[in-house]
C-alpha positions as CSV (number, residue, x, y, z in Angstrom):
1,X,0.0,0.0,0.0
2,X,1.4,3.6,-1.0
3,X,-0.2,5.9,0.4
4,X,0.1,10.1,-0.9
5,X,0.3,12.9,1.5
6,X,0.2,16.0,-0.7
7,X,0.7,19.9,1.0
8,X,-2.0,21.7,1.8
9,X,-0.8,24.5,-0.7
10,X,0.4,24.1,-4.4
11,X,3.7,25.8,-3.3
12,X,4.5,23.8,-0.2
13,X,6.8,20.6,-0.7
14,X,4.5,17.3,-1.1
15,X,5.6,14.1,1.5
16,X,5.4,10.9,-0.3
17,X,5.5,8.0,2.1
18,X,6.3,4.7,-0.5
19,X,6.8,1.0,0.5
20,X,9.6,-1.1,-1.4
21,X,8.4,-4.6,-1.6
22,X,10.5,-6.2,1.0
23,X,12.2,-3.1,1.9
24,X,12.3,-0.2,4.8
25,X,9.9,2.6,4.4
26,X,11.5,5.7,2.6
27,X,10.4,9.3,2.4
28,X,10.5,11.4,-0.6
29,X,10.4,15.6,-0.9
30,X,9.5,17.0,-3.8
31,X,10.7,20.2,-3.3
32,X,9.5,21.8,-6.8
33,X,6.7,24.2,-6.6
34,X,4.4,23.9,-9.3
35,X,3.4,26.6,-10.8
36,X,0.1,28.2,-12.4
37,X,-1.3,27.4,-15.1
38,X,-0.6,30.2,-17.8
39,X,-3.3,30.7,-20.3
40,X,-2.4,29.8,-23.8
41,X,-0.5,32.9,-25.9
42,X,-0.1,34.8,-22.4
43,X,3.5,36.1,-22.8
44,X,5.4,37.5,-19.1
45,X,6.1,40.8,-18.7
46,X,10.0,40.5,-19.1
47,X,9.4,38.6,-22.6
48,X,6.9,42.1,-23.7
49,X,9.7,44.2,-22.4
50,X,12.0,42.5,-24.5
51,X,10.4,42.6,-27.9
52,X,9.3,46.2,-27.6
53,X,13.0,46.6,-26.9
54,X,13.9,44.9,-30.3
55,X,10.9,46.4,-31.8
56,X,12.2,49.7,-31.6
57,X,15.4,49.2,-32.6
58,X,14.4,47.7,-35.8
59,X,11.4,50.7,-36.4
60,X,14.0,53.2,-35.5
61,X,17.6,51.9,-37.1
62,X,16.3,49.2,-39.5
63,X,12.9,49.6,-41.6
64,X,13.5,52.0,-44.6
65,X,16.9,53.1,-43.4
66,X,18.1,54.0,-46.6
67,X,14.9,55.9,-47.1
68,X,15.1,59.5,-49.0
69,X,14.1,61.9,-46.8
70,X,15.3,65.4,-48.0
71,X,16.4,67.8,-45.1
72,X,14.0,70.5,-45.9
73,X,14.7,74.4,-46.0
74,X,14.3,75.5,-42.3
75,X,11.5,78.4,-41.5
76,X,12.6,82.1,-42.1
77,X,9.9,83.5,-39.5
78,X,11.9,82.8,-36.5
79,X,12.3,85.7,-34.3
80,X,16.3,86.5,-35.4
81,X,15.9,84.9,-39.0
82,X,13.0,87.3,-39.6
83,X,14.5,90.5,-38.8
84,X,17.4,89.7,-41.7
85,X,16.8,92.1,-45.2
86,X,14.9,89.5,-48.0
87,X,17.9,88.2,-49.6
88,X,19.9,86.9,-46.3
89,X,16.4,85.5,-45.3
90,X,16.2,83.4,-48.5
91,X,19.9,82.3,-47.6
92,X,19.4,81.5,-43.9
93,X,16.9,79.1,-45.2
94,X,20.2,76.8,-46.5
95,X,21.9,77.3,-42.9
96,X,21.7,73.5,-42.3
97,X,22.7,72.5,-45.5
98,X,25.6,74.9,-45.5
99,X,26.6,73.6,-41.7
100,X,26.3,69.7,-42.6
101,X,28.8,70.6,-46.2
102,X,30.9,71.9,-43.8
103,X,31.7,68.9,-42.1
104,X,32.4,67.4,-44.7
105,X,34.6,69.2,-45.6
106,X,36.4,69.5,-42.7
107,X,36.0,65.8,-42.6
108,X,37.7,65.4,-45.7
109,X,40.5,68.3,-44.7
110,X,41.1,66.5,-41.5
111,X,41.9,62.9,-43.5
112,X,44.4,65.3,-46.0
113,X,46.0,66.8,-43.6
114,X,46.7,63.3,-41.2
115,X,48.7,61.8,-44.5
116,X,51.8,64.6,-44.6
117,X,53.4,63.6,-47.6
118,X,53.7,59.9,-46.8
119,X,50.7,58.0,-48.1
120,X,48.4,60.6,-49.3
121,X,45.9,58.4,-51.3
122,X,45.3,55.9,-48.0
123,X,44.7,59.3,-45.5
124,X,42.6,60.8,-48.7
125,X,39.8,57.7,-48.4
126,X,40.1,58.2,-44.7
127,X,38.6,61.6,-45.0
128,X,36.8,60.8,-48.5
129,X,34.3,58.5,-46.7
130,X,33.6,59.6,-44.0
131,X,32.8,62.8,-45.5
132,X,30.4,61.2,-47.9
133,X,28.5,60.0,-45.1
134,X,28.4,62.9,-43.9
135,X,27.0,64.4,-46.9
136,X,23.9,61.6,-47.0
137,X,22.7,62.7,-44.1
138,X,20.9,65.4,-46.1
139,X,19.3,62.9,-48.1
140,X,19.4,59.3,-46.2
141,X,19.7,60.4,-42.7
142,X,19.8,56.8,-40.7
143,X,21.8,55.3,-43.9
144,X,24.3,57.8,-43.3
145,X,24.8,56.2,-40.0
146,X,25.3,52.9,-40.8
147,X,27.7,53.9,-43.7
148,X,29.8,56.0,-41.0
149,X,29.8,52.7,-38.5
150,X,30.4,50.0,-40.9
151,X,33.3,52.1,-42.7
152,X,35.1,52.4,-39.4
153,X,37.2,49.2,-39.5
154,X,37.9,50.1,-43.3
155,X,39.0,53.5,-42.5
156,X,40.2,52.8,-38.9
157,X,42.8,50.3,-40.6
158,X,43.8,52.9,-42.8
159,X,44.9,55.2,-40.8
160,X,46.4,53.1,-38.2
161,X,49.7,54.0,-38.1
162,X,48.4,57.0,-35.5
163,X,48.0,55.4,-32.8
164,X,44.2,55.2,-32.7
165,X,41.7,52.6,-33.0
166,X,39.1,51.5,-34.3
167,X,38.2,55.3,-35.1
168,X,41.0,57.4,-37.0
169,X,40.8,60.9,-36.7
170,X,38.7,61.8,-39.5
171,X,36.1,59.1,-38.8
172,X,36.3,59.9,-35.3
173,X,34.9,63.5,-36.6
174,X,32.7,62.3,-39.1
175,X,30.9,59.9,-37.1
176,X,30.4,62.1,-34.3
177,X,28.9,65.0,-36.8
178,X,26.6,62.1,-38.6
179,X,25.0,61.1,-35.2
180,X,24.3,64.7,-34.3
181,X,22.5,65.4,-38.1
182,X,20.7,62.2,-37.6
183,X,19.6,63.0,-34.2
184,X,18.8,66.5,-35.2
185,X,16.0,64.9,-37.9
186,X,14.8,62.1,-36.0
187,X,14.4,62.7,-32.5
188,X,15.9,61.4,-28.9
189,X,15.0,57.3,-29.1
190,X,17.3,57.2,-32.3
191,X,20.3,59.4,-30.5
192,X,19.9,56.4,-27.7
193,X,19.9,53.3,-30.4
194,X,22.7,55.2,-32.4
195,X,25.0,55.8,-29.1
196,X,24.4,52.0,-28.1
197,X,25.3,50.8,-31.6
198,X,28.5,52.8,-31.3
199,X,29.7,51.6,-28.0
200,X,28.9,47.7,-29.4
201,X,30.4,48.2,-32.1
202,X,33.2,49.7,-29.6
203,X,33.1,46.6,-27.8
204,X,33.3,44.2,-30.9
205,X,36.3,45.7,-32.4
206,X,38.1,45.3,-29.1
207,X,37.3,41.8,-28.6
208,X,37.3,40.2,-32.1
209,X,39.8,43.1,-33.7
210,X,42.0,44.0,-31.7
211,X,44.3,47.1,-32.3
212,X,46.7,49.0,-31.3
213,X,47.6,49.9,-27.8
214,X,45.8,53.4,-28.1
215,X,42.3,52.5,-28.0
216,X,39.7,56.2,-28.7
217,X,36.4,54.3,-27.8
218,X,36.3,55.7,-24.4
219,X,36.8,59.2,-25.8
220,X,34.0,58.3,-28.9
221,X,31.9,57.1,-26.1
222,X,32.3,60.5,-24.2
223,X,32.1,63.1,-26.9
224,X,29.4,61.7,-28.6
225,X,27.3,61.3,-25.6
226,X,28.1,64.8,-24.7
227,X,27.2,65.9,-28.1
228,X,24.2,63.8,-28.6
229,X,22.8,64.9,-25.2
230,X,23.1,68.6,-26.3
231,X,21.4,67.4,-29.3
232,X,18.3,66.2,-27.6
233,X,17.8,68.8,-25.5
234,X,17.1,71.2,-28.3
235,X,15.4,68.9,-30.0
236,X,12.8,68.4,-27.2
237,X,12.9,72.3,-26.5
238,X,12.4,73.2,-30.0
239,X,8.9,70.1,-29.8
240,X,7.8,71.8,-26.8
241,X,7.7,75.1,-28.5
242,X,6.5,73.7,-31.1
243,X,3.5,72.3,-29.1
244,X,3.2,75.0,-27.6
245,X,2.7,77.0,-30.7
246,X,0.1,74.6,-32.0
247,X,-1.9,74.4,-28.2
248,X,-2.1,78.5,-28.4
249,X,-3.1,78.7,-31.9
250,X,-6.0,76.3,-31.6
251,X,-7.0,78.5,-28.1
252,X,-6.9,81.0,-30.0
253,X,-9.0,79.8,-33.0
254,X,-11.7,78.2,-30.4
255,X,-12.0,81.8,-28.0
256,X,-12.6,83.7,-31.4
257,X,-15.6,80.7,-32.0
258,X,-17.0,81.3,-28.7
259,X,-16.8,84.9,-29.1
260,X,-18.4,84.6,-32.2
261,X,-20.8,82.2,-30.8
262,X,-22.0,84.4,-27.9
263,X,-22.0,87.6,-30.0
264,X,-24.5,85.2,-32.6
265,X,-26.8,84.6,-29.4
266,X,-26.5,88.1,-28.2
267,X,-27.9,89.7,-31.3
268,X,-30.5,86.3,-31.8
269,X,-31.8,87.7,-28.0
270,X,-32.4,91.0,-28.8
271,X,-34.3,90.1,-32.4
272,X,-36.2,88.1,-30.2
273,X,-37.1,90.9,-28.0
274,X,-37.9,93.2,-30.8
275,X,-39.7,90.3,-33.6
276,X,-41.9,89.2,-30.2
277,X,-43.1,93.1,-29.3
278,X,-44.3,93.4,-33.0
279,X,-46.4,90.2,-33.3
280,X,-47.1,90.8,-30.2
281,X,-48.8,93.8,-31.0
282,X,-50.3,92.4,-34.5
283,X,-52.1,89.8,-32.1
284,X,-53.6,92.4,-30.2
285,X,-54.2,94.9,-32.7
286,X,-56.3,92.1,-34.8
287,X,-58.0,90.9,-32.2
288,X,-59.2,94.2,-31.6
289,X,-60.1,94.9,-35.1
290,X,-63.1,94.1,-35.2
291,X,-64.4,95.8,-32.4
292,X,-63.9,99.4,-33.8
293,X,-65.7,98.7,-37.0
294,X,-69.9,98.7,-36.7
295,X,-71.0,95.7,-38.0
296,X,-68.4,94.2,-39.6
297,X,-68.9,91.5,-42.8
298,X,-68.0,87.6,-41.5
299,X,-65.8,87.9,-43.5
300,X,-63.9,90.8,-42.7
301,X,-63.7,89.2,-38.8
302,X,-62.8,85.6,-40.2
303,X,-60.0,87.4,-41.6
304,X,-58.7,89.3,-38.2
305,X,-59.2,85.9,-36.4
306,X,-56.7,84.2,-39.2
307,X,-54.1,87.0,-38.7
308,X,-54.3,86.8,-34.7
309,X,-54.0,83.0,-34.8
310,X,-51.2,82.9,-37.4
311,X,-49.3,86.0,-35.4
312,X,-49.9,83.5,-31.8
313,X,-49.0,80.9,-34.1
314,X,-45.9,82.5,-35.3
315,X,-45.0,83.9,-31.6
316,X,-45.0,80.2,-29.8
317,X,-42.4,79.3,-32.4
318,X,-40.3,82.0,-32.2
319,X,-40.1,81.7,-28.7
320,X,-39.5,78.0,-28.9
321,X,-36.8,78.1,-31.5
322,X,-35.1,81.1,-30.1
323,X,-35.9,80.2,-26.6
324,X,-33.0,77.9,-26.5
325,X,-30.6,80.9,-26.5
326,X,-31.1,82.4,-23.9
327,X,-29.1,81.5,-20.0
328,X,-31.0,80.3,-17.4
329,X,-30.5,83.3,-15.3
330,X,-31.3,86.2,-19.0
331,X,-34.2,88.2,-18.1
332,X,-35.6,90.0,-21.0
333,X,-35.6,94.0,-20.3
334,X,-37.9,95.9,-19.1
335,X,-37.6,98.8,-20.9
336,X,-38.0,99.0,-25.1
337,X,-34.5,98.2,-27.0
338,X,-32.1,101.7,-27.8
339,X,-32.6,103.1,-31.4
340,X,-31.0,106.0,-32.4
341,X,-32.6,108.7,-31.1
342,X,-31.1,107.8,-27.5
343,X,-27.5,108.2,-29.4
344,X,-27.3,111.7,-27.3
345,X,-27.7,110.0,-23.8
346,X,-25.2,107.4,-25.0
347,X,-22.6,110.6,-26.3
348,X,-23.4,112.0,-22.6
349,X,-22.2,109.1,-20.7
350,X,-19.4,108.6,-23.0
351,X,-18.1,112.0,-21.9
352,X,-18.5,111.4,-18.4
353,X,-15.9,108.2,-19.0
354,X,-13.8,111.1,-20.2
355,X,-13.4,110.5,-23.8
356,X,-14.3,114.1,-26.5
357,X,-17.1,113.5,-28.9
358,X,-18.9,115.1,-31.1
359,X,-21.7,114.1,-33.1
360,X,-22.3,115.1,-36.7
361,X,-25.8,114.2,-38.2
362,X,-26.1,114.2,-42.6
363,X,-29.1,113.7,-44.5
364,X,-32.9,113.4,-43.4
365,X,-33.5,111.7,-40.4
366,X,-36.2,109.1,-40.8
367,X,-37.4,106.1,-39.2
368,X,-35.5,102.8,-39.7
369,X,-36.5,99.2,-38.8
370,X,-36.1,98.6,-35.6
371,X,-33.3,95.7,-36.4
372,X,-31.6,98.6,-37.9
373,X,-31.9,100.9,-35.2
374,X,-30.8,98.5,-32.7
375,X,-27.7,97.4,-34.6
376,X,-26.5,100.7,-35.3
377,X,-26.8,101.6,-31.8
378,X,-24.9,98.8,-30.6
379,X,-21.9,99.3,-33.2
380,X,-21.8,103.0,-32.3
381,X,-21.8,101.9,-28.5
382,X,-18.7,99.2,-29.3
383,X,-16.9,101.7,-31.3
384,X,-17.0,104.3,-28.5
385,X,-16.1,101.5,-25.9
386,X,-13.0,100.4,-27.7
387,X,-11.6,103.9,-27.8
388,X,-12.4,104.5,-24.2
389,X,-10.0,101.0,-23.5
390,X,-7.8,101.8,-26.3
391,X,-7.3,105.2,-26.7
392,X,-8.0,107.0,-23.4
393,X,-7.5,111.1,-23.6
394,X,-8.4,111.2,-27.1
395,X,-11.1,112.8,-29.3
396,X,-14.1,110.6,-31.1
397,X,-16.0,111.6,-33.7
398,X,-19.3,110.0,-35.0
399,X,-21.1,110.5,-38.0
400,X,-24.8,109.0,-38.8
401,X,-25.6,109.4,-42.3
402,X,-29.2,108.8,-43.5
403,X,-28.9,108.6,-47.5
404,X,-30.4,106.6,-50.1
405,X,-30.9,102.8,-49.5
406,X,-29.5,102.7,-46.3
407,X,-27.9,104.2,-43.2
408,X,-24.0,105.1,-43.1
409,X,-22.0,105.3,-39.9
410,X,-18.2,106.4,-39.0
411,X,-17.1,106.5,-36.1
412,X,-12.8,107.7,-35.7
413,X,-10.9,108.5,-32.9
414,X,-7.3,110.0,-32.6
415,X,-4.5,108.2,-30.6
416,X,-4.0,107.9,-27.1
417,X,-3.1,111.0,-25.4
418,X,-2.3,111.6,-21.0
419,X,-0.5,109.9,-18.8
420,X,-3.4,106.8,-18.4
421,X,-2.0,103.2,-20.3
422,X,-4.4,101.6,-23.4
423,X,-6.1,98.3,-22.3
424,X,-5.6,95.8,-24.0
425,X,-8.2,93.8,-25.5
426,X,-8.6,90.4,-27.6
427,X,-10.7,91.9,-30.5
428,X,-13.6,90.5,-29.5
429,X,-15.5,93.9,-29.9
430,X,-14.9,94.3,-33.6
431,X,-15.8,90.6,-34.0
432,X,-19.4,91.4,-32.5
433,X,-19.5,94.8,-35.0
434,X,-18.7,92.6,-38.2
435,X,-21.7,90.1,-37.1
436,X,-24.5,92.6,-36.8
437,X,-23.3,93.8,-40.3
438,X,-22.7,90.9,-42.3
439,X,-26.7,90.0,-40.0
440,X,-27.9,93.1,-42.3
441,X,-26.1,92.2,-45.4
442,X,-24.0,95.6,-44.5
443,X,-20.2,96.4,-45.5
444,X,-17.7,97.4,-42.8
445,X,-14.0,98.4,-42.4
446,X,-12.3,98.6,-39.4
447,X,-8.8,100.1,-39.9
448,X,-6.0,102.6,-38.1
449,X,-5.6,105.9,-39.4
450,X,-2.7,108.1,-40.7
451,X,-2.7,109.9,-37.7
452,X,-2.3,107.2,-35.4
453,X,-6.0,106.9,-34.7
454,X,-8.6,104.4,-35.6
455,X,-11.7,104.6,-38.0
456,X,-14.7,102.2,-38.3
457,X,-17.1,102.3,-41.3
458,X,-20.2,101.2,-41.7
459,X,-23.2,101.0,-44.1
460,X,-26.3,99.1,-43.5
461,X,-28.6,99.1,-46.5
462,X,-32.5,99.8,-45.7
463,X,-34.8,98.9,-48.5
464,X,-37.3,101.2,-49.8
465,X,-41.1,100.4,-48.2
466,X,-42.2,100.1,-51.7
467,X,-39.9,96.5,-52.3
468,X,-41.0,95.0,-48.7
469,X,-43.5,92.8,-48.7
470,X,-46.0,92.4,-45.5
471,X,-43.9,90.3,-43.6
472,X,-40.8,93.2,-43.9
473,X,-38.6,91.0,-46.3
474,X,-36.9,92.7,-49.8
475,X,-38.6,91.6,-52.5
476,X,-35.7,92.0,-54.3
């Protein structure tokens, strides 16, 4: 009989007590701890870390290395490149290209100049390559690389009689200048796989190569580490100013929305105010109709009851569809919306803000819709309020002219003048001017002066009664 005592826990050692026919009892440990079951494709973390490791160095050193990829003309808006007269800017664009040629050449003066007047032609190719790979950086960036490393031995043995291996002194240039350019284009994870190619390739050489007693991989190592960490810090400066760039630009685009949008339901408000008095008032005015008139036809008070439910009609969908502009906490006011004639109390508390105007008035006054009205009030209003912020201590000037087909408006002011500072603004005023116009099918300019001033034009075209139909649209 053999009887099995196993541990409690999977991890614990398991007693087996076994009988040997015709021999002692023995005991045996298993001391192995079994392990859990892994589910079918589950890989360990350590074997994930490893092939993202491998998977980078092949995405980053190995796919499409020889790819073309041009080195591009850099950007001539920069804040030192732009102050430079037209023709220098058109040259600065080549700065890079002009900066990587002259490695190369100094590559190539460097291999010269080692050979003295022994052997010219073997210090000649030590500087002749490496400056070609120098060179395809412009064009085959990570190529250039692996032409610099895989040259070295080549080159290295060439120039060997100074003392320095496996980099002579014009690869030892070169090579350093290629992993800069490349790291330049590409970014910091291929300066890291370049440096660690290097110091293998280091490593190989001095185990399977050999060389002299001079060995220059500790000072490669060094230098290019030094040079490459430079490198990347611009690099990621340059990205985060670049991001930076991109994050305020697309602020900016989305305030000038919201603006826009809030202006839109500021001006869809107060058309609601003003479109809801008026049928408002054709409700009750056609409901009442018939009361002033003895004996009216049936058919005459058929036809007042059609317009009062059509104008109800019309009313409970305006409010519904416009309705959903207003905040929660908009009340709508009390008191009818401004028009032109209260342009004087407007002037009055203007100059109490302490800004000059004076109001000129040309043509015949007459009466406008009330759209009109309101917007021309409003632009007047913005225009005075911007050069109250912008321009404090200096004279304003409006001018309301009433000609044919439509209502002009100018409004100028002169430049700042006293010892109090402009505010500064976002715009946003000028943005909410341009929608009430372009809402009226109007024209309007919006420019500084010669003086040193500002000017705003306006004309918002009124149709003649005779080309409106009832409902107040051109027929046109």
């Amino acid at each position: 009989m053999t009887p099995v005592v196993p541990g409690t826990d999977p991890g614990e050692p398991v007693l087996l007590w076994t009988t040997s026919r015709g021999g002692p009892r023995t005991v045996v440990e298993v001391t192995e701890k079994t392990e859990p079951f892994k589910a079918r494709g589950q890989k360990s973390p350590e074997y994930r870390l490893v092939v993202g490791v491998v998977g980078g160095l092949r995405q980053t050193l190995f796919h499409d290395a020889f790819a073309y990829r041009p080195l591009p003309p850099r950007a001539t808006d920069g804040p030192l490149v732009g102050r430079l007269p037209g023709r220098l800017r058109r040259y600065a664009a080549w700065l890079p290209h002009a900066l990587v040629a002259s490695a190369a050449l100094i590559t190539l003066f460097i291999g010269l100049g080692m050979g003295g007047f022994g052997n010219t032609l073997a210090y000649a190719l030590t500087g002749l390559i490496p400056a070609a790979a120098v060179l395809m950086t412009l064009v085959r960036p990570v190529g250039a690389y692996w032409i610099a490393l895989l040259s070295a031995p080549f080159t290295g043995a060439l120039g060997n009689t100074w003392d320095g291996w496996p980099w002579a002194p014009a690869p030892f240039f070169a090579h350093i200048a290629v992993m800069v350019v490349v790291a330049a284009r590409t970014g910091p994870r291929t300066a890291v796989w370049m440096w660690l190619g290097t110091a293998a390739y280091a490593l190989a050489t001095q185990v399977f190569l050999g060389g002299s007693s001079v060995n220059d991989s500790p000072e490669m190592l060094f230098f290019s580490a030094l040079a490459l960490l430079i490198t990347t810090m611009v690099h990621v400066r340059r990205e985060a100013q670049r991001e930076v760039t991109v994050q305020r630009t697309v602020t900016a685009i989305e305030r000038d929305k919201r603006t826009l949008l809030e202006e839109r339901t500021n001006i869809a408000r107060e058309l609601h105010d003003v479109v809801a008095h008026h049928m408002s008032v054709v409700a009750i005015q056609a409901e009442a109709a018939p009361y002033r008139v003895e004996n009216p036809p049936p058919e005459l008070e058929q036809a007042f009851v059609t317009i009062r439910e059509n104008a109800v009609s019309a009313l409970t969908e305006l409010r519904r569809v416009l309705g959903v502009v207003r905040a929660e906490d908009y009340e709508a006011p009390d008191a009818p919306q401004p028009t032109l004639a209260d342009l004087d109390r407007l002037l009055d508390n203007v100059r109490d803000a302490g800004l000059t105007v004076d109001k000129v008035i040309t043509g015949a006054a007459r009466e406008l819709p009330q759209g009109v009205e309101l917007s021309a009030y409003r632009i007047v209003q913005e225009a005075l309020s911007n050069s109250l912020r912008h321009a404090p201590g200096a004279d304003a000037r409006v001018e309301v002219g009433y000609v044919l087909g439509g209502l002009g408006l100018r409004i100028v002011n002169g430049p700042a003048t006293g010892l109090v500072k402009p505010s500064p603004g976002a715009g946003h005023g000028i943005t909410g001017m341009r929608e009430r116009v372009t809402m009226l099918n109007g024209e309007m300019t919006a420019e500084p002066t010669a003086e040193g001033g500002y000017e705003v034009t306006v004309f918002l075209p009124v149709p003649h009664a005779d080309r409106l139909d009832p409902a107040g649209e051109d027929l046109a």
